[in-house]
C-alpha positions in Angstrom: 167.1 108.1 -66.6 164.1 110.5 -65.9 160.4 109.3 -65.8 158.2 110.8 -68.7 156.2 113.9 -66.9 153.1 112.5 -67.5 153.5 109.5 -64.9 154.4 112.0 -62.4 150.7 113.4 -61.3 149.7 110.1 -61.0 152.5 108.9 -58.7 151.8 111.9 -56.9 147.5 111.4 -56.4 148.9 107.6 -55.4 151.1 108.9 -52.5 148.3 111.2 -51.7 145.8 108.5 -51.6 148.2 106.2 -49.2 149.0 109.2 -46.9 144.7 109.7 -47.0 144.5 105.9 -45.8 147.6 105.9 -43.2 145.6 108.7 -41.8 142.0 107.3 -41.6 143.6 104.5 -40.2 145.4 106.0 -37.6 142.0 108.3 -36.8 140.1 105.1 -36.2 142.8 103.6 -33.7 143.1 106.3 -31.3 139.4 106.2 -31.6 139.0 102.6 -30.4 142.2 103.2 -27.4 140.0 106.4 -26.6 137.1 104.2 -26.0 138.8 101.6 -24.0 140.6 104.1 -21.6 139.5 102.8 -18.1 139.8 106.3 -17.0 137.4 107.9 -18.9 134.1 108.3 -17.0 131.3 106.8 -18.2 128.3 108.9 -19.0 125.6 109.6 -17.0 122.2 110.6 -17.4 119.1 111.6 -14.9 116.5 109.2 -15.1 113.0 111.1 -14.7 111.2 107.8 -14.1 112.9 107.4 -11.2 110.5 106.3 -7.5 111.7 106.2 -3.9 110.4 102.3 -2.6 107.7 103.6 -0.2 108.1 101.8 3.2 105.3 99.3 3.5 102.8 100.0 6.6 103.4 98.2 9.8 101.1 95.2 11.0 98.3 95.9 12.6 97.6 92.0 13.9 98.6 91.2 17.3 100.8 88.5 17.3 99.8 85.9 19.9 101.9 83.5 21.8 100.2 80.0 22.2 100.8 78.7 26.0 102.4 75.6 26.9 101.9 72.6 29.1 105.9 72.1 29.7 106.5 72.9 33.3 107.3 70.5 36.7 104.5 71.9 38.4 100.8 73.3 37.8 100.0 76.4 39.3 97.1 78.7 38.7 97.9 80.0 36.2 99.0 76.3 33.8 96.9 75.7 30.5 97.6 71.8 30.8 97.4 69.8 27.5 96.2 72.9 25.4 97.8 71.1 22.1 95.4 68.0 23.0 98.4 65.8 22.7 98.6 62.6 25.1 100.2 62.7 28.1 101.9 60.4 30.3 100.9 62.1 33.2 99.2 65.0 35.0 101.6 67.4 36.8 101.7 67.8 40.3 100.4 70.8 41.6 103.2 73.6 42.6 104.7 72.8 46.1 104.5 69.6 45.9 107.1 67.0 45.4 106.7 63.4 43.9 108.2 60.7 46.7 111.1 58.2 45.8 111.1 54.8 46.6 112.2 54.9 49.8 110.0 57.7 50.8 107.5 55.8 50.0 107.9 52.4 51.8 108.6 55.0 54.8 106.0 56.9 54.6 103.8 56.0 51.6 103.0 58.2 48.5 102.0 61.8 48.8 99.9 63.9 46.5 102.6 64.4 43.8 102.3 60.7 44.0 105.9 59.2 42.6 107.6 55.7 43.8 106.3 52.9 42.3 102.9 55.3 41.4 104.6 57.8 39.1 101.8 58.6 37.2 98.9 61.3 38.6 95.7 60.1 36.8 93.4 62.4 38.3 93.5 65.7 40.8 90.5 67.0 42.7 90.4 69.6 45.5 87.0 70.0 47.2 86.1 72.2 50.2 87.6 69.9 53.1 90.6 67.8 50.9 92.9 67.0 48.6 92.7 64.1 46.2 95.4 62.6 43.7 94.8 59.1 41.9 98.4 57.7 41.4 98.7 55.1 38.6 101.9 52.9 38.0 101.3 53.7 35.0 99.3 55.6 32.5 96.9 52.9 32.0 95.6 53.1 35.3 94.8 49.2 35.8 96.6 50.0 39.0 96.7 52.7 41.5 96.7 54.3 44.6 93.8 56.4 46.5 96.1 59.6 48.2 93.9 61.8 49.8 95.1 64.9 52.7 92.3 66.3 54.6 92.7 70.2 55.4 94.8 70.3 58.7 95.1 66.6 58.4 98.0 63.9 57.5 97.9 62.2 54.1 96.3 58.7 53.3 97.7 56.4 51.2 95.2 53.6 50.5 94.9 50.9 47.7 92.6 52.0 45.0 89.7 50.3 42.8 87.5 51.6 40.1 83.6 51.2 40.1 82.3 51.7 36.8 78.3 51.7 37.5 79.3 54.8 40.0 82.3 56.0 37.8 83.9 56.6 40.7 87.6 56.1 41.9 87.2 54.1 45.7 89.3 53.5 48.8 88.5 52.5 52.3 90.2 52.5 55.3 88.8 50.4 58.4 84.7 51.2 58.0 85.5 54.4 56.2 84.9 54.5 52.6 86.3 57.5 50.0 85.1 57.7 46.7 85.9 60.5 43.9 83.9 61.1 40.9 85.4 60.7 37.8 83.2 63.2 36.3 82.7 66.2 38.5 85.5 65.3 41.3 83.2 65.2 44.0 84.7 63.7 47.3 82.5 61.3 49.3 83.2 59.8 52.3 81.2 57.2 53.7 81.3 56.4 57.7 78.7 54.5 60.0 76.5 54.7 56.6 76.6 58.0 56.9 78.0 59.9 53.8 78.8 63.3 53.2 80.0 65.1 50.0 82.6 67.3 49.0 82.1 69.0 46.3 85.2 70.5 43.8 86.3 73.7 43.1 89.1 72.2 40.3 89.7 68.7 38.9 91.3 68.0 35.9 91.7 64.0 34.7 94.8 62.6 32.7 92.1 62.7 29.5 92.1 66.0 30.3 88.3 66.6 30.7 87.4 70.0 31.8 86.8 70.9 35.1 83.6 72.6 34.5 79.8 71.7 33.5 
């Protein structure tokens, strides 16, 4: 049986109107898969704002390197105890080699001092000697005279402190030696005679300067 001709136009604007829809559709998918493609390059632009990072100027402070008292000897050239920290002991001066034990019941100590007398507690050199005060320990309730005369042998002598004089003192037979504490000053007493030796470098365990 036919369909009356007036429902055909609208059958026909109905298709029409789904085809539209099917189409749109379609449109907007391929749209959003367009979008997506990982091949597609992304835009780009030129940025007119953009700065080069300029390089910042070099330093003009010196950079300093603060000297340290680590060493096994002191030479002429050692800052010792520049941080002001306590020691245990002063070094010995370069050249010079703390005794052992057995060294020293031989021979007795030496001016690097060492045996049963580790610790130096005080250095002087004056214009005709040597002189190291060698504690057993840092303390120095105890210790040892060790002076060497220029040209001579080292003496090894048991040591006191006088405090009216501070002064470290050792005699030998009618001879007494006596150094300083404050300017390192040798003097050496014989047939009441004395004579002084006055220091070019002394440095204590306190580390006091060696200078007025």
């Amino acid at each position: 049986m036919s369909q009356p001709a007036s429902q055909r136009p609208k059958r026909v604007l109905l298709a029409l109107f789904a085809i539209a829809v099917v189409a749109v559709l379609a449109f907007a998918g391929w749209r959003l898969m367009a979008d997506d493609d990982p091949a597609k390059p992304l835009a780009t632009g030129t940025d007119s704002t953009t700065t080069t990072a300029t390089p910042s100027a070099p330093t003009t402070k010196p950079t300093t390197t603060k000297p340290t008292s680590t060493g096994a000897c002191e030479g002429p050239d050692t800052q010792f105890n520049i941080e002001g920290v306590k020691q245990d002991s002063l070094l010995p001066d370069c050249g010079t080699t703390p005794v052992t034990l057995d060294e020293q019941k031989d021979d007795g100590l030496g001016l690097a001092c060492g045996g049963s007398y580790p610790v130096i507690l005080y250095k002087t050199t004056t214009t005709d000697a040597k002189t190291s005060i060698c504690g057993k320990d840092a303390s120095g309730e105890s210790f040892r005279f060790v002076t060497k005369p220029d040209g001579g042998d080292v003496i090894d002598l048991p040591g006191s402190y006088e405090p009216q004089l501070d002064a470290f003192v050792a005699k030998q037979g009618d001879t007494k030696y006596a150094v300083q504490g404050y300017d390192g000053t040798l003097l050496i007493t014989k047939d009441g005679s004395t004579t002084r030796q006055k220091s070019s470098d002394w440095i204590s365990l306190d580390n006091e300067p060696d200078y007025d």
